[in-house]
Structure formats: structure tokens, C-alpha cells
Biopython code that builds the backbone (N, CA, C, O; Angstrom):
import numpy as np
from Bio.PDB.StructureBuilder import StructureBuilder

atoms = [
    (1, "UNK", "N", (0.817, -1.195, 0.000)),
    (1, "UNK", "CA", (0.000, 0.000, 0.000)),
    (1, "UNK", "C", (0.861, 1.259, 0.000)),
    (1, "UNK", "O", (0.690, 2.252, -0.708)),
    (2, "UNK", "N", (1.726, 1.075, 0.824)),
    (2, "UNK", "CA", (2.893, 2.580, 0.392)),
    (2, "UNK", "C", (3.202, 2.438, -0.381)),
    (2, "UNK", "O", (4.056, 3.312, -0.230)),
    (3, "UNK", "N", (3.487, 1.924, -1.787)),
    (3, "UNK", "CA", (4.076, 2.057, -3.193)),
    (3, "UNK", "C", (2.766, 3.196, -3.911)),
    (3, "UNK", "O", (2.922, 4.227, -4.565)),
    (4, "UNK", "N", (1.862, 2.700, -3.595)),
    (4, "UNK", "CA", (0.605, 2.983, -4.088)),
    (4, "UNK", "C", (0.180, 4.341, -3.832)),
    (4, "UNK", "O", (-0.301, 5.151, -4.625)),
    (5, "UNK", "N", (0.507, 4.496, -2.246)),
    (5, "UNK", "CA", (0.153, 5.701, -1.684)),
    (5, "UNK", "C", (1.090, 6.754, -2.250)),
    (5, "UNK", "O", (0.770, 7.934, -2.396)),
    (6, "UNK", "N", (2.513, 6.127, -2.618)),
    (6, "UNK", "CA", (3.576, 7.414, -3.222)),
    (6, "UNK", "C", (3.018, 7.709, -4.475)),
    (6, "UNK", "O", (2.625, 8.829, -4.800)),
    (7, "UNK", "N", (2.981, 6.633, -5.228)),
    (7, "UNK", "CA", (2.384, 7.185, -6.688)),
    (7, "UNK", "C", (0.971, 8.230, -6.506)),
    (7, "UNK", "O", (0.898, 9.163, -7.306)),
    (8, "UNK", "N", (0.007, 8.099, -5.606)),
    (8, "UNK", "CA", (-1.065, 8.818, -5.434)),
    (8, "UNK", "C", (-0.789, 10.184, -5.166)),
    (8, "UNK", "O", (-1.393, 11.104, -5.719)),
    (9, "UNK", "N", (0.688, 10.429, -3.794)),
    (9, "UNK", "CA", (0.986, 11.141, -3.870)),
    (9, "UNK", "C", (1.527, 12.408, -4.776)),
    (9, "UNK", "O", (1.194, 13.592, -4.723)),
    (10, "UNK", "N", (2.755, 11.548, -5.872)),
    (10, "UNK", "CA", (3.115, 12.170, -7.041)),
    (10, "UNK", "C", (2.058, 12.558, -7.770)),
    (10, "UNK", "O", (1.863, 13.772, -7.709)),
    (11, "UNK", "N", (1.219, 11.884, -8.517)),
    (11, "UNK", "CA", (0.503, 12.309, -9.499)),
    (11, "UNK", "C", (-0.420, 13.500, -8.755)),
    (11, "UNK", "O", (-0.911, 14.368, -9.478)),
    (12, "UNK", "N", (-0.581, 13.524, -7.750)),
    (12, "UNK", "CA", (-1.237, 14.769, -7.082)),
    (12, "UNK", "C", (-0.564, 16.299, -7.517)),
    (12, "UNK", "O", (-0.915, 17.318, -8.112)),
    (13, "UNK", "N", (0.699, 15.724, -6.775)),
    (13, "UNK", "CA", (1.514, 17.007, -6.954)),
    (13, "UNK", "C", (2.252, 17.528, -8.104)),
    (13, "UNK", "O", (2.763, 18.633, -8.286)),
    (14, "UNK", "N", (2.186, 16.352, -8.933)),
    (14, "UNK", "CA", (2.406, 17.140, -10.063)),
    (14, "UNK", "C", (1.419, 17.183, -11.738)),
    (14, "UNK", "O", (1.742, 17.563, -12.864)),
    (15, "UNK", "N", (-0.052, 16.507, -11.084)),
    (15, "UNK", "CA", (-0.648, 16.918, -12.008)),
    (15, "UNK", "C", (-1.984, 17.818, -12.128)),
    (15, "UNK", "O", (-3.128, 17.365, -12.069)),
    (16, "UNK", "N", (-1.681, 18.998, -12.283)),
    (16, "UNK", "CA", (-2.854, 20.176, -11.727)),
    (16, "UNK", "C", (-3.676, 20.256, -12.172)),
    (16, "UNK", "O", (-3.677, 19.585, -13.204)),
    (17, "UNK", "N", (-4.944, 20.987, -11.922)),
    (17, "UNK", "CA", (-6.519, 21.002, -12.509)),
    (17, "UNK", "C", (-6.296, 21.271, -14.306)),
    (17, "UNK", "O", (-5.225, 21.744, -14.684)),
    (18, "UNK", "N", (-6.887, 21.085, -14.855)),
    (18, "UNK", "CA", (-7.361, 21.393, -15.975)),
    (18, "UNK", "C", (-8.339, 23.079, -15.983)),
    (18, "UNK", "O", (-9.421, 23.155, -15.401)),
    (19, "UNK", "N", (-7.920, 23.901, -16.490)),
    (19, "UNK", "CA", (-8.459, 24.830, -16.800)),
    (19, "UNK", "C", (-9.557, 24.826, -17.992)),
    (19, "UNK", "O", (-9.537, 24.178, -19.038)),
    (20, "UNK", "N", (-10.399, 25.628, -17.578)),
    (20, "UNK", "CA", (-11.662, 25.979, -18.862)),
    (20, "UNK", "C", (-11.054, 26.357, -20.104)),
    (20, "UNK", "O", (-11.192, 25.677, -21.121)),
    (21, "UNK", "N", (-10.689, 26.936, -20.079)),
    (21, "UNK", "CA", (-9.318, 27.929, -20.841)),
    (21, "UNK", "C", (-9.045, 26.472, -21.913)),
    (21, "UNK", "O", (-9.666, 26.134, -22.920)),
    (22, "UNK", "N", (-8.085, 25.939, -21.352)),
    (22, "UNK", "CA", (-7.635, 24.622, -21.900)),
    (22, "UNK", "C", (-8.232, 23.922, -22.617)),
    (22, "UNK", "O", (-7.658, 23.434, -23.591)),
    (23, "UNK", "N", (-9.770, 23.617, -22.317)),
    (23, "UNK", "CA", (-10.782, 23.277, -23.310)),
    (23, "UNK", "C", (-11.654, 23.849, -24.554)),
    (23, "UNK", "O", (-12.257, 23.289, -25.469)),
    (24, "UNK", "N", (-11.479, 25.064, -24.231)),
    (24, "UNK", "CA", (-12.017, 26.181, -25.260)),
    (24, "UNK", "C", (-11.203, 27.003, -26.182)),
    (24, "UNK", "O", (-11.631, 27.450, -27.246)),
    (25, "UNK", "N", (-9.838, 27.206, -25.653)),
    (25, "UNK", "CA", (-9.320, 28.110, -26.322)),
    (25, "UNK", "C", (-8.624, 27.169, -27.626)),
    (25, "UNK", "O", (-8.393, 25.964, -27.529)),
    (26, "UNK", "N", (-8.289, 28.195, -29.133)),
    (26, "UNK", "CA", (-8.076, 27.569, -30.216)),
    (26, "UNK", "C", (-6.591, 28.046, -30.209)),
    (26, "UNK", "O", (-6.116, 29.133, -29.878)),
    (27, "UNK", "N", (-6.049, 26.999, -30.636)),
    (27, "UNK", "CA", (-4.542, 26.848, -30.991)),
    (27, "UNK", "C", (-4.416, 27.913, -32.578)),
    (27, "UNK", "O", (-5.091, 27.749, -33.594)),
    (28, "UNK", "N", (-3.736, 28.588, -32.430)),
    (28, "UNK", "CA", (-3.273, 29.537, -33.594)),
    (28, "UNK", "C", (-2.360, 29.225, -34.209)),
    (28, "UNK", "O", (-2.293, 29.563, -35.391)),
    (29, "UNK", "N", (-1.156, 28.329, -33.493)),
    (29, "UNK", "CA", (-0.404, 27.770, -34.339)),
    (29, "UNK", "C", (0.052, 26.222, -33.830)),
    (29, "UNK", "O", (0.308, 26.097, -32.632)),
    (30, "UNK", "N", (0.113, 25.547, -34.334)),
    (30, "UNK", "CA", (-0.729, 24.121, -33.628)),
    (30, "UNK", "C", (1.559, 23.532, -33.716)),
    (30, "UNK", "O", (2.136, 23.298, -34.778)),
    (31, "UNK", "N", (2.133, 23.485, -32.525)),
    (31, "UNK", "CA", (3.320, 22.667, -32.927)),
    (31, "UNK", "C", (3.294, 21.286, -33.621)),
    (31, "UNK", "O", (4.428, 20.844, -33.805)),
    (32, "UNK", "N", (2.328, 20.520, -34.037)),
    (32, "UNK", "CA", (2.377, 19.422, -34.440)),
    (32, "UNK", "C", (2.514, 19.774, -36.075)),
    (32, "UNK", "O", (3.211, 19.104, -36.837)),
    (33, "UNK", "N", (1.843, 20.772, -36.421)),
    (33, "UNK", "CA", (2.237, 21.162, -37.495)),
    (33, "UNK", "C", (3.147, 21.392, -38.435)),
    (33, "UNK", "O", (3.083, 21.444, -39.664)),
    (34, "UNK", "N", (4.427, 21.586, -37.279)),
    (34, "UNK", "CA", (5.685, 22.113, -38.484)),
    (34, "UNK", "C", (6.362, 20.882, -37.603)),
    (34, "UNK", "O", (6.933, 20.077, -38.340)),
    (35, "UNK", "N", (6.436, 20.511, -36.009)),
    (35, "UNK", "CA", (7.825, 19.267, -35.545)),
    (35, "UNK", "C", (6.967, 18.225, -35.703)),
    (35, "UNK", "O", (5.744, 18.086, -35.672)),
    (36, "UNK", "N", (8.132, 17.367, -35.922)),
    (36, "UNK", "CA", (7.535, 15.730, -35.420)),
    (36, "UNK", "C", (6.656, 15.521, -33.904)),
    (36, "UNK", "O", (6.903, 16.306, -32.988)),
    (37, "UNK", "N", (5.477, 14.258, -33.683)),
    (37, "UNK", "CA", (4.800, 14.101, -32.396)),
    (37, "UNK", "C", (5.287, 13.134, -32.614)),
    (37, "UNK", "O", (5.837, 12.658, -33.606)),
    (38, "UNK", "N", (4.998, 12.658, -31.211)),
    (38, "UNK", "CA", (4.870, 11.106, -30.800)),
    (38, "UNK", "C", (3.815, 10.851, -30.219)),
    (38, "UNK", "O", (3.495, 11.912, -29.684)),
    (39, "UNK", "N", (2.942, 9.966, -29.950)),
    (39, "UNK", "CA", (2.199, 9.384, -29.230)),
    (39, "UNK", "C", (1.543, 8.262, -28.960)),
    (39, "UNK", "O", (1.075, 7.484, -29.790)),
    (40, "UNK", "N", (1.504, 8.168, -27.725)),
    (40, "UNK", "CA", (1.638, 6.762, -27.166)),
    (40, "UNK", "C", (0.155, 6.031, -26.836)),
    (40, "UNK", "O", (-0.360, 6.311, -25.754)),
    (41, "UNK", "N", (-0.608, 5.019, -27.821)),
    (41, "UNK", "CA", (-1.617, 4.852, -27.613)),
    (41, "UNK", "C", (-2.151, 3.761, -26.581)),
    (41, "UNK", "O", (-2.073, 2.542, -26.737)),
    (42, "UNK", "N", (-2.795, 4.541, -25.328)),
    (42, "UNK", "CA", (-2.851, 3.263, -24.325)),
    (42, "UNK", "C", (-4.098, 2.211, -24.893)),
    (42, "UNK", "O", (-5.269, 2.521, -25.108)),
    (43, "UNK", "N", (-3.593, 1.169, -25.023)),
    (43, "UNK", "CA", (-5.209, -0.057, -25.360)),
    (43, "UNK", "C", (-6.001, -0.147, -24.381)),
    (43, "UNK", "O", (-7.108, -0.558, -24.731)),
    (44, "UNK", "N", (-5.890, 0.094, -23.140)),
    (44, "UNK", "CA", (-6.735, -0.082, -22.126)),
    (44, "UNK", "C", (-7.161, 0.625, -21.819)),
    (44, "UNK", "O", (-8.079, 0.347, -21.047)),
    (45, "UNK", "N", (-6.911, 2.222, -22.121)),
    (45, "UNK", "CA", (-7.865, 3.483, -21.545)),
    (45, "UNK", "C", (-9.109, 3.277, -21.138)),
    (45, "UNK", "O", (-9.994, 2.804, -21.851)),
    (46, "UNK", "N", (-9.251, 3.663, -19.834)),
    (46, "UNK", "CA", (-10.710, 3.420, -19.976)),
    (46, "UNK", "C", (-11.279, 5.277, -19.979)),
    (46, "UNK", "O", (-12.499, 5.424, -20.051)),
    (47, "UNK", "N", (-10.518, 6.421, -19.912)),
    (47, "UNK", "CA", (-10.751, 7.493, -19.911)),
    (47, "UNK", "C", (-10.992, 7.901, -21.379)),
    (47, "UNK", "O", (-12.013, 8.468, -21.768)),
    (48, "UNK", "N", (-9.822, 7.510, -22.240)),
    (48, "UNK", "CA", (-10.532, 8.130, -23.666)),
    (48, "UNK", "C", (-9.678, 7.011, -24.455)),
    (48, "UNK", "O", (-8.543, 6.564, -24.295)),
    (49, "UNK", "N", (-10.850, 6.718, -25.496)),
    (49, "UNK", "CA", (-11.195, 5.240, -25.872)),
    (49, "UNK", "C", (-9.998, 5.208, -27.030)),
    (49, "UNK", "O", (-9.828, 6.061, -27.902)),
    (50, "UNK", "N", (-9.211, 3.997, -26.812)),
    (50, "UNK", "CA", (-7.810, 3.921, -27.921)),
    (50, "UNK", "C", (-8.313, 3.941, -29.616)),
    (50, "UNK", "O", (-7.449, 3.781, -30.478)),
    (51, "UNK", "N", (-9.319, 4.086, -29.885)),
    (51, "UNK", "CA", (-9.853, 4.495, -31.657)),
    (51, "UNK", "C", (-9.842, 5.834, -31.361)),
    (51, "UNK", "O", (-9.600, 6.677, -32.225)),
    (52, "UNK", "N", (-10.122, 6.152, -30.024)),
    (52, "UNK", "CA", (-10.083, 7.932, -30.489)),
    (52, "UNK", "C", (-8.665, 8.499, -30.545)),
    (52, "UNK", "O", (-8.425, 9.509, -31.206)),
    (53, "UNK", "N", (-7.474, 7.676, -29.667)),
    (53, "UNK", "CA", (-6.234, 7.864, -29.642)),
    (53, "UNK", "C", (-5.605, 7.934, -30.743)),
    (53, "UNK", "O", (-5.000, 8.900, -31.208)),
    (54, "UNK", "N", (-5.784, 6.626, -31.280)),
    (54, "UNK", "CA", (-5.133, 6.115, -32.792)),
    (54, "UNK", "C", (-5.824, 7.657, -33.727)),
    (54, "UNK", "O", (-5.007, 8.535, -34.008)),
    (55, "UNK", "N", (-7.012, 7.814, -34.055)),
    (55, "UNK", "CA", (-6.923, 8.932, -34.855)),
    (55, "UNK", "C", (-6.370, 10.356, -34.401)),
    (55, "UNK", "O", (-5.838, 11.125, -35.202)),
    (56, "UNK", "N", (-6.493, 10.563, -33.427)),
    (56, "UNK", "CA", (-5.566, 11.999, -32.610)),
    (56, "UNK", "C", (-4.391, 11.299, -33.204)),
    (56, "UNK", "O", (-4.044, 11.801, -34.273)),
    (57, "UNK", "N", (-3.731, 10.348, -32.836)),
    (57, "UNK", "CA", (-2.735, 10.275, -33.633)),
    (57, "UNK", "C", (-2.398, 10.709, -35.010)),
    (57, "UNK", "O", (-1.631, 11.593, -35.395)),
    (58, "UNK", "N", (-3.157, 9.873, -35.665)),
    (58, "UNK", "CA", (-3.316, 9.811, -36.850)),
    (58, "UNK", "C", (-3.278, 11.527, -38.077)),
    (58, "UNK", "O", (-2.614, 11.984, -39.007)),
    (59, "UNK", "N", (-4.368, 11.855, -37.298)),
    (59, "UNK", "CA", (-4.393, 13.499, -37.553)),
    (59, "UNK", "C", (-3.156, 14.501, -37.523)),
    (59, "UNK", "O", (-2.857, 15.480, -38.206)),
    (60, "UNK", "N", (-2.468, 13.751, -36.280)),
    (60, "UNK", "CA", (-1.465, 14.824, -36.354)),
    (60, "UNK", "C", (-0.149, 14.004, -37.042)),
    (60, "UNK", "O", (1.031, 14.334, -36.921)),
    (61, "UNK", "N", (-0.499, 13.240, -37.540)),
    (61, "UNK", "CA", (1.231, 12.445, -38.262)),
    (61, "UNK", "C", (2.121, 12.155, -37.742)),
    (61, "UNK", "O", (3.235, 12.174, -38.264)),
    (62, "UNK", "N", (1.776, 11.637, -36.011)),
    (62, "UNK", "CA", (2.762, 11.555, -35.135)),
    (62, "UNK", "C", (3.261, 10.041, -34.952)),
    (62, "UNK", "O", (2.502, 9.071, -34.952)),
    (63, "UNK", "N", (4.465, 9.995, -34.818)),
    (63, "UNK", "CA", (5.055, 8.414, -34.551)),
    (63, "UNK", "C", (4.140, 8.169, -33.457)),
    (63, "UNK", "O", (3.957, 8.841, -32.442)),
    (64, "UNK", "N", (3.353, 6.604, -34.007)),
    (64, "UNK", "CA", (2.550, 6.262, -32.583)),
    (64, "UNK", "C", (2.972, 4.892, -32.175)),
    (64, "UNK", "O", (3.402, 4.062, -32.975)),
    (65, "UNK", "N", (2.851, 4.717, -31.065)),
    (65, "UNK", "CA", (3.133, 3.011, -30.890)),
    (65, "UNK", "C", (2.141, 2.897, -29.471)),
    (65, "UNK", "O", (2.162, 3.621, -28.475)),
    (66, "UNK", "N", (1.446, 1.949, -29.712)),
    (66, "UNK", "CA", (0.557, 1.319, -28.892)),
    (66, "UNK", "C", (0.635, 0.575, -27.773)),
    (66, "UNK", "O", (0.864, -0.579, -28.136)),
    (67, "UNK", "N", (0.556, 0.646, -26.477)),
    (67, "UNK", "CA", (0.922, -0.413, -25.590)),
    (67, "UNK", "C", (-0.255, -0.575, -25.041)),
    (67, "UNK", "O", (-1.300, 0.061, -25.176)),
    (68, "UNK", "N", (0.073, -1.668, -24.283)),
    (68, "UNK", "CA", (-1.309, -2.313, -23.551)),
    (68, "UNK", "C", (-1.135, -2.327, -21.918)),
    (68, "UNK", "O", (-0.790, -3.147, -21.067)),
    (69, "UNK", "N", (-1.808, -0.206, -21.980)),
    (69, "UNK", "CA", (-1.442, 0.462, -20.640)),
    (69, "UNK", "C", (-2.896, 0.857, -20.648)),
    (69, "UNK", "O", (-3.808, 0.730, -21.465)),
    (70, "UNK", "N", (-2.753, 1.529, -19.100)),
    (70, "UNK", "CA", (-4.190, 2.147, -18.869)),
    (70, "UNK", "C", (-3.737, 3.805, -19.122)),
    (70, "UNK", "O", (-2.593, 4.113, -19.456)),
    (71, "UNK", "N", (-4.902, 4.863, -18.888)),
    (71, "UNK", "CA", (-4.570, 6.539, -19.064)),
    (71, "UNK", "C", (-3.409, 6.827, -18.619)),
    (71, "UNK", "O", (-2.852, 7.761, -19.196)),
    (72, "UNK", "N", (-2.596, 6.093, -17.377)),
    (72, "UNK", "CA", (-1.810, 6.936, -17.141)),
    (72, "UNK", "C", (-0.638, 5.789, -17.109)),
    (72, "UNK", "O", (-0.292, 5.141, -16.121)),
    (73, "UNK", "N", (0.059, 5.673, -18.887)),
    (73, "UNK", "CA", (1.182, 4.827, -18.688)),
    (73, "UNK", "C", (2.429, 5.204, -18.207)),
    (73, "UNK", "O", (3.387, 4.433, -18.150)),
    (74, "UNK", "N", (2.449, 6.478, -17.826)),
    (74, "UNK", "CA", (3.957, 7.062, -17.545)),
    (74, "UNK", "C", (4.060, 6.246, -16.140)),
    (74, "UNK", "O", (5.216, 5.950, -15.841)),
    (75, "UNK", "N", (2.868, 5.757, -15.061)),
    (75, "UNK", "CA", (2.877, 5.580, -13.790)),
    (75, "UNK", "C", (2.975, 3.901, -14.208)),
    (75, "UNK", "O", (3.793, 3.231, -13.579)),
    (76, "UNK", "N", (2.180, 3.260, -15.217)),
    (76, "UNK", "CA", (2.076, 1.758, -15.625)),
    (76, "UNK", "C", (3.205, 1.330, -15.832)),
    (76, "UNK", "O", (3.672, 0.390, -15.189)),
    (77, "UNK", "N", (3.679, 1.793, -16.533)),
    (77, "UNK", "CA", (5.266, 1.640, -17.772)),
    (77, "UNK", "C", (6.038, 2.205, -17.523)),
    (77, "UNK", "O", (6.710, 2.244, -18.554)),
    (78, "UNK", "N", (6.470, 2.707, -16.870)),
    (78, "UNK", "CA", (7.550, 4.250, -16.828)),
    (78, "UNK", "C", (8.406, 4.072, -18.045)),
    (78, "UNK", "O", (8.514, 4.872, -18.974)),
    (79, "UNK", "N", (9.066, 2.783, -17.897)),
    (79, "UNK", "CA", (10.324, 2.244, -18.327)),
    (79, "UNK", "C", (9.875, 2.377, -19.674)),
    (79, "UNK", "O", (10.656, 3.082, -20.312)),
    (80, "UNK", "N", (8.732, 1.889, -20.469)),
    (80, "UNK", "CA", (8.350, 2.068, -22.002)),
    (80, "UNK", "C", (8.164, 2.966, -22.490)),
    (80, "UNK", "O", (8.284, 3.188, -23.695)),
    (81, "UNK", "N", (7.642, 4.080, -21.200)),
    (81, "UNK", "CA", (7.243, 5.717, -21.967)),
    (81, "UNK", "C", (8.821, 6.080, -22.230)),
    (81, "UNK", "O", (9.089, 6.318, -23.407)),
    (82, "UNK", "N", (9.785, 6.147, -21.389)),
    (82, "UNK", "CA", (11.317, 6.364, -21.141)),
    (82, "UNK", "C", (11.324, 6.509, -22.947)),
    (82, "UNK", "O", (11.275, 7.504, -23.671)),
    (83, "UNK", "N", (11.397, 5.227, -23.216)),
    (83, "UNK", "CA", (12.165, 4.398, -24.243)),
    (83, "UNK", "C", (11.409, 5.447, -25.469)),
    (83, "UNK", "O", (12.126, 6.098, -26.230)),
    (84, "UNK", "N", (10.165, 5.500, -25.533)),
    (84, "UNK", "CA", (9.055, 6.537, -26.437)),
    (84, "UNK", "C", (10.296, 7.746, -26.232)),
    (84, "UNK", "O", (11.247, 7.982, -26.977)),
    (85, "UNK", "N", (9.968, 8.305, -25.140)),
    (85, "UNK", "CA", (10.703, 9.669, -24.992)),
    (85, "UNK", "C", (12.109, 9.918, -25.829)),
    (85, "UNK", "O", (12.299, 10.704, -26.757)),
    (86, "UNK", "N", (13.157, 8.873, -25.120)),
    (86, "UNK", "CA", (14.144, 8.624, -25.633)),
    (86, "UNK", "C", (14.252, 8.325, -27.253)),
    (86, "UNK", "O", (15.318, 8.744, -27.704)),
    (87, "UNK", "N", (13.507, 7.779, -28.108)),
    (87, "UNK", "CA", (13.449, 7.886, -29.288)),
    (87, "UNK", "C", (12.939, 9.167, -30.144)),
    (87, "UNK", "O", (13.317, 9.669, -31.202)),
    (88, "UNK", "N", (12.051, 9.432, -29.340)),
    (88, "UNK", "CA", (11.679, 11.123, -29.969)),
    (88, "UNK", "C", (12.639, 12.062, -29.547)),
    (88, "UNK", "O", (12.465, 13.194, -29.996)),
    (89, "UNK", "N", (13.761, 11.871, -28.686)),
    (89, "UNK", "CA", (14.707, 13.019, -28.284)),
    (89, "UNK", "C", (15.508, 13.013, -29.864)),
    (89, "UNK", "O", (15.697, 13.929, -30.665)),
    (90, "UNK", "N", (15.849, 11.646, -29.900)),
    (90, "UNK", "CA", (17.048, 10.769, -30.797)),
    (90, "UNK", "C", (16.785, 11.104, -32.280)),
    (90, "UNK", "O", (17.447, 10.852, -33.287)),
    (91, "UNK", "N", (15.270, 11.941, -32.048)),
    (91, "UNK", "CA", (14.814, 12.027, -33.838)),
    (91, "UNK", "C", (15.604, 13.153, -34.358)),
    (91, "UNK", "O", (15.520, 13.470, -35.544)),
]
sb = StructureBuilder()
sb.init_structure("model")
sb.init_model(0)
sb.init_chain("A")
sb.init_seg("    ")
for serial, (resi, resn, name, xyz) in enumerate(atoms, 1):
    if name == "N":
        sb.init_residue(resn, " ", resi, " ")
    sb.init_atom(name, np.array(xyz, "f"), 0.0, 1.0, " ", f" {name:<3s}", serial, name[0])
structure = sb.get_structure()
């Protein structure tokens, strides 16, 4: 249960509310546009459904690779997001 309780902890502190703002406001110049994305499609989401991932992907022309994580694979996987990261540094 303390492994559990630290991760609860972290993701607290470092992941903050979502603003209104954030949902409404329009991107004027969208970075996916001119750099390379990556993104990492979790199969198990149960927050937002991996067909909607794969096309967010898709849309933006971003290297995607799929694992079979839940919403929050950085906490599931660390070690696989790493490896994601690390290849998009390397591009």
C-alpha cells in the first residue's frame, strides 16, 4: 500500500486542474504542425477510448506506438514511456 500511496501522492503534486481555458481556447499555431509528435496509444484506456487515440494520432502524423497500458502509462510503464521519450529526443 505505500508504493501505491507514493504514486497517489506524485501524481497529485504534479498533475494540476485542468483549466476551462484549456478546453475552449483555439490553438493559432498548432506545434504538431511544423515538428515531429509522438504518441503513445494506451489499449486499455478506460478514460478516452484507444480508436479515439489512434486517430488523434493519426491526424497529427505523429510516430505512434501502442501499448497495452491504462490513461496513465507514464505511472504503468515508466520504463516504455522512457524508451518513447528517448526515441523522440534521438529524432
Amino acid at each position: 500500500m505505500g508504493s501505491v500511496r507514493r504514486l497517489i501522492e506524485c501524481a497529485a503534486a504534479t498533475q494540476g486542474p485542468t483549466s476551462g481555458a484549456a478546453l475552449t481556447g483555439v490553438a493559432t499555431s498548432p506545434a504538431w504542425r511544423t515538428k515531429p509528435s509522438w504518441f503513445i496509444v494506451a489499449n486499455r484506456d478506460r478514460s478516452i477510448p484507444p480508436d479515439l487515440e489512434q486517430a488523434m494520432a493519426a491526424r497529427i502524423s505523429a510516430h505512434s506506438i501502442a501499448l497495452k497500458t491504462c490513461h496513465v502509462a507514464m505511472l504503468d510503464l515508466p520504463f516504455k514511456v522512457a524508451d518513447v521519450i528517448a526515441d523522440a529526443a534521438g529524432e
